[in-house]
C-alpha positions as CSV (number, residue, x, y, z in Angstrom):
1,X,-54.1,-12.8,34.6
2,X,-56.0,-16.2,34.3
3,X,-54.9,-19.6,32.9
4,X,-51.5,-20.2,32.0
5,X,-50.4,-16.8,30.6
6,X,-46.8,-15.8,31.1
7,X,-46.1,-13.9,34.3
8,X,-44.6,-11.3,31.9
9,X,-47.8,-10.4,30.9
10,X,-48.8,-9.9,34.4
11,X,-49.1,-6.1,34.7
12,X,-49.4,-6.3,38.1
13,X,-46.6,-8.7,38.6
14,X,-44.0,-7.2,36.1
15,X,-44.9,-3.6,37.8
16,X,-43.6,-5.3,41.3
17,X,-40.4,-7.3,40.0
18,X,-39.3,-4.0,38.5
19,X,-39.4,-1.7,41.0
20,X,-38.1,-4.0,43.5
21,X,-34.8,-4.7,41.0
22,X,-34.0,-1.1,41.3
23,X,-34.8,-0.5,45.0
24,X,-32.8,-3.7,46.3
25,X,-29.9,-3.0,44.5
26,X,-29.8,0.6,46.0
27,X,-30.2,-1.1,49.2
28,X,-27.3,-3.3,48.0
29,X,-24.9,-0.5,47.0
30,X,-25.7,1.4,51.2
31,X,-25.5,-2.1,52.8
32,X,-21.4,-1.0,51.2
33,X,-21.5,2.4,51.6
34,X,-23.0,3.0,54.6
35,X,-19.6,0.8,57.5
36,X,-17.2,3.2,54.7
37,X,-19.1,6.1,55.2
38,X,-18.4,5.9,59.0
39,X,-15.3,4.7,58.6
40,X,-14.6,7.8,56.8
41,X,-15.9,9.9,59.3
42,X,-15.0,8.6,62.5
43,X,-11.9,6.3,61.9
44,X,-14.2,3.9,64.4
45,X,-14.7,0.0,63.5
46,X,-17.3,-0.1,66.5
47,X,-19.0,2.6,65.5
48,X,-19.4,1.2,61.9
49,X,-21.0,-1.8,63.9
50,X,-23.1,0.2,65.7
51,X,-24.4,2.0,62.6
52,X,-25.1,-1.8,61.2
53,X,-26.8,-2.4,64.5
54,X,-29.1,0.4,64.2
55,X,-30.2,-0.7,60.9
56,X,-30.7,-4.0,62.0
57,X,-32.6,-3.3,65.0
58,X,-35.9,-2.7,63.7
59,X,-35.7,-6.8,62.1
60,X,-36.0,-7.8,65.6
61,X,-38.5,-4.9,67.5
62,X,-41.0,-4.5,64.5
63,X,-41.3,-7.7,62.7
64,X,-44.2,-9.2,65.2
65,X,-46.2,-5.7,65.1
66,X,-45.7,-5.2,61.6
67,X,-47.3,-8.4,60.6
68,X,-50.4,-7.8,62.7
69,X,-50.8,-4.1,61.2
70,X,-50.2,-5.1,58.1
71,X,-53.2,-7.9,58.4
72,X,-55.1,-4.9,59.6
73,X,-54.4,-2.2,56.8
74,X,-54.5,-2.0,53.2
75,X,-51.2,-3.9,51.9
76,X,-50.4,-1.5,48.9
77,X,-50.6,1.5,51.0
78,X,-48.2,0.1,53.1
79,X,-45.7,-0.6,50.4
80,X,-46.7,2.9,49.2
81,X,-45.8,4.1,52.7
82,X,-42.8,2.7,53.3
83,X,-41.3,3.5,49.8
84,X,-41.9,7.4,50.5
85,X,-40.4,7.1,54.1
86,X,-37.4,5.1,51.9
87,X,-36.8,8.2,49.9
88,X,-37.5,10.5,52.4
89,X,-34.7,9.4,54.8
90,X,-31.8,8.3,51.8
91,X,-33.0,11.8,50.2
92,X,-32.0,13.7,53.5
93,X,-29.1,12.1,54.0
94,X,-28.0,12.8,50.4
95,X,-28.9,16.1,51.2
96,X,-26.7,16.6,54.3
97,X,-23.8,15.6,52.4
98,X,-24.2,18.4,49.9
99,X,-24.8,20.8,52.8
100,X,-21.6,19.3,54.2
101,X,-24.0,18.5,57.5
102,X,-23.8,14.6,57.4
103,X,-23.4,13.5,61.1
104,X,-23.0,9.9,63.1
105,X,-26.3,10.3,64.9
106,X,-28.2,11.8,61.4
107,X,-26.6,8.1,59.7
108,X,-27.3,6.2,63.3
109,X,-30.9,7.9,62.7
110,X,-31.4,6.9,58.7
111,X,-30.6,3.3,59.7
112,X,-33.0,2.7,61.7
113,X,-35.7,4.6,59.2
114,X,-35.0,2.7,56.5
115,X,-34.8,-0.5,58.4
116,X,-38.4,0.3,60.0
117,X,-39.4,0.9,56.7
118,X,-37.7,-2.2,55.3
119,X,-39.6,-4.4,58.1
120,X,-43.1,-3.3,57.2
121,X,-42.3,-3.2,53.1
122,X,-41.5,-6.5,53.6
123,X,-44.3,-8.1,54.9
124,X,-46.8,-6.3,52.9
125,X,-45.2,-7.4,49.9
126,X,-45.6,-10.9,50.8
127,X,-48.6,-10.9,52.1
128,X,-49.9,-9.3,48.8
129,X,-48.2,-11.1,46.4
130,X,-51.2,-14.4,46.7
131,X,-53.1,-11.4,45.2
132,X,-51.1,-10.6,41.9
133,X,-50.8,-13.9,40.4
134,X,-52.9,-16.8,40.0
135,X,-52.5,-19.9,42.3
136,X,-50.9,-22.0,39.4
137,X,-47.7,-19.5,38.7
138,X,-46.9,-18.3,42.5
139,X,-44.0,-20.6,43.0
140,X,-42.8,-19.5,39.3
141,X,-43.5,-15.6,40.8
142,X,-41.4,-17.0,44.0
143,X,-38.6,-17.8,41.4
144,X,-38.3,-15.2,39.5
145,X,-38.2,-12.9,43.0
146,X,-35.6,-15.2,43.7
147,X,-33.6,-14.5,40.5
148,X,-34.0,-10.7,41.2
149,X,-32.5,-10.8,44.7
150,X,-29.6,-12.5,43.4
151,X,-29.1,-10.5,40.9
152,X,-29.3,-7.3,43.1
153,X,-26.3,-8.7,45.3
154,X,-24.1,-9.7,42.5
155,X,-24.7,-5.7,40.8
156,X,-24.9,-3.8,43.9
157,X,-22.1,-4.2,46.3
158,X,-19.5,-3.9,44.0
159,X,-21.4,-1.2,42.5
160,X,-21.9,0.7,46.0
161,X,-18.2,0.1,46.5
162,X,-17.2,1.8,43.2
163,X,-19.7,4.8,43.5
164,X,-18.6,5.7,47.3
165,X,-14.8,5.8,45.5
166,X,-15.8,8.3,43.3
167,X,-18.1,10.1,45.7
168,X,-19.3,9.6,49.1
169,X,-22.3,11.0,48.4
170,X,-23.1,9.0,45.2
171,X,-24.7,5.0,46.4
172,X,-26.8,7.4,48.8
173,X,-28.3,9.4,46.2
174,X,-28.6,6.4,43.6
175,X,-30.7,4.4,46.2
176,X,-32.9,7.5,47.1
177,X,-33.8,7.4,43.3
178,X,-34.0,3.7,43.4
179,X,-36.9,4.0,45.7
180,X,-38.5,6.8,43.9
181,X,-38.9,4.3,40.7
182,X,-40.3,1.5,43.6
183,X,-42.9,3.6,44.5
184,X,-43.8,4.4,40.7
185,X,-44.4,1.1,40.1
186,X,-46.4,0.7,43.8
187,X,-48.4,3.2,42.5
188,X,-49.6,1.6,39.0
189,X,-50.7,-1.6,41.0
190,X,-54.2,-2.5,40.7
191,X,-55.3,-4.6,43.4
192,X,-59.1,-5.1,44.7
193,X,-59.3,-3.9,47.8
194,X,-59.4,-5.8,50.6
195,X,-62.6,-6.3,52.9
196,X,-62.0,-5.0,56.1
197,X,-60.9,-7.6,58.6
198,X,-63.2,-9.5,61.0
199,X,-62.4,-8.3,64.9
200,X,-60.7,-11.1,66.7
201,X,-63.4,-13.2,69.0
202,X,-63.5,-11.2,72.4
203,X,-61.5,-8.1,71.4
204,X,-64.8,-5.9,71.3
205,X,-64.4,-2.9,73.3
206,X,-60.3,-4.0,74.2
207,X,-57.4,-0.7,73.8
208,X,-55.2,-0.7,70.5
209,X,-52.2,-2.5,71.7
210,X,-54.1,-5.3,73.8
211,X,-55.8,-5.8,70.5
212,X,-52.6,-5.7,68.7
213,X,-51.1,-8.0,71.2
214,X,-54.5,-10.3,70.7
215,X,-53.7,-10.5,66.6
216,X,-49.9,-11.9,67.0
217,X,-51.0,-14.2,69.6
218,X,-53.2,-15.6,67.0
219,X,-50.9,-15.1,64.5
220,X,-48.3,-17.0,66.6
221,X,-51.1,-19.3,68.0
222,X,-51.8,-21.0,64.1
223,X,-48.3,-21.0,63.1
224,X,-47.7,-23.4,66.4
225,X,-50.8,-25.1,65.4
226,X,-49.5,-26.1,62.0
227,X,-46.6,-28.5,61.8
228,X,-45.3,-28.0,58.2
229,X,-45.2,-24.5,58.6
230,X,-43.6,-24.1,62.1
231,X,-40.7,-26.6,61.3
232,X,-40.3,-24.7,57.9
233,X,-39.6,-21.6,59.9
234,X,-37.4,-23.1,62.2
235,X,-35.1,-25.4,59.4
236,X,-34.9,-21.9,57.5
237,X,-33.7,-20.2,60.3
238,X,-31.2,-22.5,60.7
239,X,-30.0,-22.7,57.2
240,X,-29.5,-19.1,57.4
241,X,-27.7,-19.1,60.7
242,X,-25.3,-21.5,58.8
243,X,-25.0,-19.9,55.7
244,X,-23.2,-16.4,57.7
245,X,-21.3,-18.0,59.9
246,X,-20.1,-20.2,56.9
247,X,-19.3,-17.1,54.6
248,X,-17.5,-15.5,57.2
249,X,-15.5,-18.9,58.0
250,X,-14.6,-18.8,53.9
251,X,-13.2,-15.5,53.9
252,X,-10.5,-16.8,56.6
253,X,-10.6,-20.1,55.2
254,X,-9.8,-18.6,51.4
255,X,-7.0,-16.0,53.0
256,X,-5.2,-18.9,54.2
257,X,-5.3,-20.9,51.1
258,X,-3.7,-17.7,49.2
259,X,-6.4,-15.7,48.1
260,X,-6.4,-12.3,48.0
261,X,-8.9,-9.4,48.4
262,X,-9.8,-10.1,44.6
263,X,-9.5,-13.7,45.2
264,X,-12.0,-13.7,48.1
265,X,-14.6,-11.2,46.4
266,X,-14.1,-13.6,43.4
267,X,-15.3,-16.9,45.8
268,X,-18.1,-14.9,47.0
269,X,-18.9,-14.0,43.4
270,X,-19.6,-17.5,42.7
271,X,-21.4,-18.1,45.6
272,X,-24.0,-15.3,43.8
273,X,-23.7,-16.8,40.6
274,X,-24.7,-20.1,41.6
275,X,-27.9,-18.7,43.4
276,X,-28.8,-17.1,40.8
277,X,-28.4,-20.3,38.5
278,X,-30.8,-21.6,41.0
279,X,-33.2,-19.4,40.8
280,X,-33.6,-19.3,37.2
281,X,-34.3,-23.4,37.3
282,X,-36.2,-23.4,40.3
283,X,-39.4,-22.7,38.3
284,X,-39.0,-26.2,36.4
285,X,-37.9,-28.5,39.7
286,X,-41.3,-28.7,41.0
287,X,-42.8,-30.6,37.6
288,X,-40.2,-33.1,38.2
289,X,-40.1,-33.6,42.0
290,X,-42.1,-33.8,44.2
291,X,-42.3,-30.7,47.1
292,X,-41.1,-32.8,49.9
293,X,-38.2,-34.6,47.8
294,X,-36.9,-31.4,46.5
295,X,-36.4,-30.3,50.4
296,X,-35.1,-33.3,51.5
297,X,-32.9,-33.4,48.4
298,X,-31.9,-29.8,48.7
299,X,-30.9,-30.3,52.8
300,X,-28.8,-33.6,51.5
301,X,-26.9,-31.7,48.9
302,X,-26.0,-29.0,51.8
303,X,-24.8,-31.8,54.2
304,X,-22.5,-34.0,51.5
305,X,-21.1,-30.2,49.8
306,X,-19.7,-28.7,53.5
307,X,-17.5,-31.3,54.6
308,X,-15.6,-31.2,51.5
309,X,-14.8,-27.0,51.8
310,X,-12.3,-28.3,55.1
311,X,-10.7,-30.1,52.6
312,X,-10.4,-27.8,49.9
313,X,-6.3,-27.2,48.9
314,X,-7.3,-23.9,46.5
315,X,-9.3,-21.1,46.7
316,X,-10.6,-22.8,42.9
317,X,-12.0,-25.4,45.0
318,X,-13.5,-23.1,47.5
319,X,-15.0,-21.5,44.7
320,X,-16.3,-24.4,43.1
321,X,-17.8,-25.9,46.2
322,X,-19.7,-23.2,47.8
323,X,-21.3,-22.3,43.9
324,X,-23.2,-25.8,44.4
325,X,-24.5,-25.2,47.8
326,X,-25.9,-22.3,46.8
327,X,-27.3,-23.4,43.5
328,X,-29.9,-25.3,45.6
329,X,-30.6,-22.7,47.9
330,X,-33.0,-20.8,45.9
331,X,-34.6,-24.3,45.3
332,X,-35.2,-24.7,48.6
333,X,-36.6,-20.8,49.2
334,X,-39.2,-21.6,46.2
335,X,-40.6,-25.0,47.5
336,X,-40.7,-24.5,51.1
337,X,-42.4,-20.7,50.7
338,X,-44.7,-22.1,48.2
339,X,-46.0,-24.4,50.7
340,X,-46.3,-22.1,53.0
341,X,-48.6,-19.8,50.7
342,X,-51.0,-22.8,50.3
343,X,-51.6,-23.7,53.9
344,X,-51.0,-19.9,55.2
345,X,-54.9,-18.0,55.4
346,X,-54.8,-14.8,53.7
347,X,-56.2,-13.1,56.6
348,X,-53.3,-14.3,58.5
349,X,-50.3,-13.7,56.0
350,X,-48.9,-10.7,57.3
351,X,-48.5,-12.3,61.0
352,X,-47.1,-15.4,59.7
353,X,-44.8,-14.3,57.5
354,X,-43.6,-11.9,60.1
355,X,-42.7,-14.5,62.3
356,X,-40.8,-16.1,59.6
357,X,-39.3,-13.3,58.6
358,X,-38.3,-12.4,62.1
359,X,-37.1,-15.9,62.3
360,X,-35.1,-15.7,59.2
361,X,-33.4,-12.1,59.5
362,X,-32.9,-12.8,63.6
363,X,-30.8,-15.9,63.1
364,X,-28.1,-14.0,60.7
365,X,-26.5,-11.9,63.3
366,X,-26.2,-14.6,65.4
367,X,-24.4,-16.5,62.4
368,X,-21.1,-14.5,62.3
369,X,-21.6,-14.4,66.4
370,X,-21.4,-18.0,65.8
371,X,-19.0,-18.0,62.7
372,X,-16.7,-16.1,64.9
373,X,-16.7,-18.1,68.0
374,X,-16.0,-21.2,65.9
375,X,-12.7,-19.4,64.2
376,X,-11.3,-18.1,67.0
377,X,-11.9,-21.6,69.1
378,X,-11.3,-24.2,66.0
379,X,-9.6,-22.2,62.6
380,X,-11.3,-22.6,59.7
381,X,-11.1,-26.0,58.6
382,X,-12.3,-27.0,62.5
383,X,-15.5,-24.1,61.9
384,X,-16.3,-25.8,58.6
385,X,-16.3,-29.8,60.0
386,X,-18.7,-28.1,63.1
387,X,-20.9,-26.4,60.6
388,X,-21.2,-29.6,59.0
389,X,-22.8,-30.8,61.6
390,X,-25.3,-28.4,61.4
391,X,-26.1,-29.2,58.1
392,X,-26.3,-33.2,58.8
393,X,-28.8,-32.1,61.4
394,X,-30.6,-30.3,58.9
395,X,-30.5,-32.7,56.4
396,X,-31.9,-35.2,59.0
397,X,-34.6,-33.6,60.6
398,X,-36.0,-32.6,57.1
399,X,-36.0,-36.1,56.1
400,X,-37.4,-37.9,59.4
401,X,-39.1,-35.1,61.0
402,X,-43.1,-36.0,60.7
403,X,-43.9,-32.3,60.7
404,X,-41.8,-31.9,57.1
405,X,-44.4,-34.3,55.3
406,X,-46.3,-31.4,53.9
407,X,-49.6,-32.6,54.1
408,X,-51.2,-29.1,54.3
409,X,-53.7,-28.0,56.9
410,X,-57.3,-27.9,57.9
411,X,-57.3,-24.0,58.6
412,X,-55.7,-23.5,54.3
413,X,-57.1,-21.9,51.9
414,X,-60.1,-23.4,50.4
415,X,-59.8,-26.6,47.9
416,X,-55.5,-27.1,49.2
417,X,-55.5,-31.2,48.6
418,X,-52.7,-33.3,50.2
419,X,-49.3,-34.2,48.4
């Protein structure tokens, strides 16, 4: 695992990338199945939101906590953990349907389960991947966990769609083995272990949850402390929070230009496929550029690409368009996480992250809040010319902001030089 050996050859590495191919594209094919399955059984659209709210819910109680604990326990057990809690609650539900016993509260309650376990999976993941590859290949690991994600969404929705149309019951039980595979590979992981972690300055003799409390504070405390990383957080979250609102403001903005169901999937279909050609170049970007160009870069291509969907006459050129805005999205994930693994403590990871990762899930549902506020007040074309807007501001800050220069951090890891 030393030098410049191919990640491929990284036991450790491979054993990860696998398991989590399988598991998120089960998680994929539910993210479908799960809004038809209560369809099906209630008839309600509010319920179906509600179910997606229950699953969501755990992004924004557990993310703090869960960074903190997982600074605080062994990181592979976790995954371990969370991967057996996966199973447990898809496996149930698969088995209520075979019983003929699947209810709105037992789905309401497998939501939130796997979401819980989703939150604290997670974390640990990141915060253990510094620990699996050498310093030299972690934004090429970043990349290639890029490339898998994209990959999951372009196989898995339409795949949960088709398997819930030949039987309800099916995406359920195909994720429930999904995670079964994610915790074979979790098992054959060999990590050293991790010393136990130093107690916080004055948190002798304090209850569990003050001295929770006391971790994310610190947590929180070096994350404010550190300029790159806090503005990294925040730009992210905003990229995201324009992203959904944007999709959702295509699927109107493609109906009216002709397209039909087919049509619309198709758009969105290139929307994955230029990800995905993004995160299979992204690996290459940093030898030619340097980090803070390729974010500034990446934020510009954003702000000159929007403004052109409101003037889009096809759903071809809707296609088109939104395929290069997300080609450099990846880009920007690789380069701006990076960083953030040189400058981020290892003792700290799990709280950082968290708060990123908080930061990043959190701003989503307020995206289509957002998305659909700007349709109903402007139509499409107005939502798209306002999102632009966003994505100038964006595209602005990351170039003139003084926190964006990247010059890493006092409190790094050990050796970290300036760029």
């Amino acid at each position: 695992m030393h030098g410049k050996a191919s990640l491929w050859r990284n036991r450790n590495f491979v054993l990860l990338w696998v398991g989590q191919t399988f598991s998120e594209t089960g998680t994929r094919m539910t993210s479908v199945a799960f809004p038809l399955l209560v369809l099906t059984l209630t008839g309600s659209p509010a319920k179906a939101g509600i179910s997606g709210f229950a699953g969501t819910l755990p992004y924004v109680l557990l993310y703090l906590p869960a960074g903190a604990l997982v600074d605080r326990w062994d990181r592979r057990r976790v995954m371990l953990c969370c991967e057996i809690g996966q199973f447990a609650a898809l496996g149930g539900l698969a088995a209520a349907f075979a019983l003929d016993a699947v209810t709105f509260p037992h789905i309401l309650a497998t939501g939130f389960v796997s979401g819980s376990c989703f939150v604290f999976f997670s974390v640990a993941q990141r915060a253990l991947l510094p620990a699996l590859v050498p310093s030299e290949r972690l934004t090429e690991a970043l990349a290639r966990q890029e490339a898998k994600s994209r990959s999951a969404a372009l196989t898995g929705s339409p795949l949960g769609g088709l398997l819930f149309g030949v039987g309800h019951a099916l995406p359920f039980v195909a994720d429930a083995a999904s995670y079964l595979v994610s915790l074979a590979t979790v098992v054959g992981i060999r990590t050293e272990r991790r010393a136990a972690p130093t107690p916080e300055p004055g948190t002798a003799g304090r209850s569990w949850a003050s001295g929770l409390y006391d971790e994310i504070r610190t947590g929180l405390r070096w994350l404010w402390n550190e300029p790159f990383v806090r503005m990294s957080v925040v730009l992210t979250s905003a990229v995201n929070l324009m992203f959904q609102a944007l999709i959702l403001t295509l699927i109107v903005l493609s109906r009216d230009l002709g397209a039909g169901s087919a049509g619309t999937g198709l758009i969105l279909g290139c929307f994955g496929v230029g990800g995905l050609v993004g995160a299979l170049v992204a690996p290459r970007v940093p030898d030619l550029l340097s980090s803070r160009a390729v974010a500034i870069g990446t934020a510009w291509v954003w702000a000159a690409t929007a403004p052109l969907l409101a003037l889009a006459t096809s759903p071809y050129e809707v296609a088109a368009i939104i395929a290069c805005m997300a080609v450099v999205s990846p880009i920007w994930n690789v380069v701006v996480v990076g960083y953030q693994y040189k400058v981020i403590p290892d003792h700290l990871l799990g709280r950082v992250k968290s708060v990123a990762l908080l930061a990043s899930w959190g701003s989503m549902p307020l995206g289509q809040l957002l998305g659909g506020s700007l349709l109903s007040a402007t139509g499409p074309r107005g939502a798209v010319l306002l999102l632009s807007l966003l994505t100038l501001a964006i595209a602005l800050t990351t170039t003139f902001n003084r926190s964006m220069r990247m010059r890493g951090s006092k409190l790094g890891r050990p050796g970290l030089q300036p760029q």
